[in-house]
C-alpha angles and dihedrals in degrees: 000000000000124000122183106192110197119209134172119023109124128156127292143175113254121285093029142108144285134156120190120187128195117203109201122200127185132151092263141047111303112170094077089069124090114256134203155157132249136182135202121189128203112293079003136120115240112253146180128291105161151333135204129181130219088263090050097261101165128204125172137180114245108244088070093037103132100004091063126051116179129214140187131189099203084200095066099035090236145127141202148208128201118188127183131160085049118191129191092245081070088066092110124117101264115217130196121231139191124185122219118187097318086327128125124214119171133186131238092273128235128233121248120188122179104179131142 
């Protein structure tokens, strides 16, 4: 059994900062499988934000290249997500995702709201 536990995310005026973290816990070892987060905003689809596998691979979309930079501590199981430059167009729920052997496990999701 997997379990993806969000944390952070808040609300925030636009061009500042936000980190969001995700601790996973299973009854095996976690840390070798590939991680990632995902958003979905209000009458959207969820999509990709960025990925990151067990060796710190790193893929993003391209609307957070640059502002977003994602992390993991293998130690710990878990993952993060620091995101800077914020826009409005960010405000979206932000789920975390780990991928195990072509399955897909998410988290709860956290609110992230960027708004004057």
């Amino acid at each position: 059994q997997v379990q993806l536990v969000e944390s952070g995310g808040g609300s925030v005026q636009p061009g500042g900062s936000l980190s969001v973290s995700c601790a996973a816990s299973a009854t095996f070892f976690i840390s070798i499988f590939p991680m990632g987060w995902y958003r979905q905003a209000p009458g959207k689809q969820r999509e990709l934000v960025a990925t990151i596998t067990s060796g710190g691979v790193t893929n993003y979309a391209d609307s957070v290249k640059g502002r977003f930079t994602i992390s993991r501590d293998n130690a710990k199981n878990t993952v993060y997500l620091q995101m800077n430059s914020l826009k409005p167009e960010d405000t979206a729920v932000y789920y975390c995702n780990v991928a195990i052997f072509g399955n897909g496990y998410w988290g709860q999701g956290t609110q992230v709201t960027v708004s004057s």
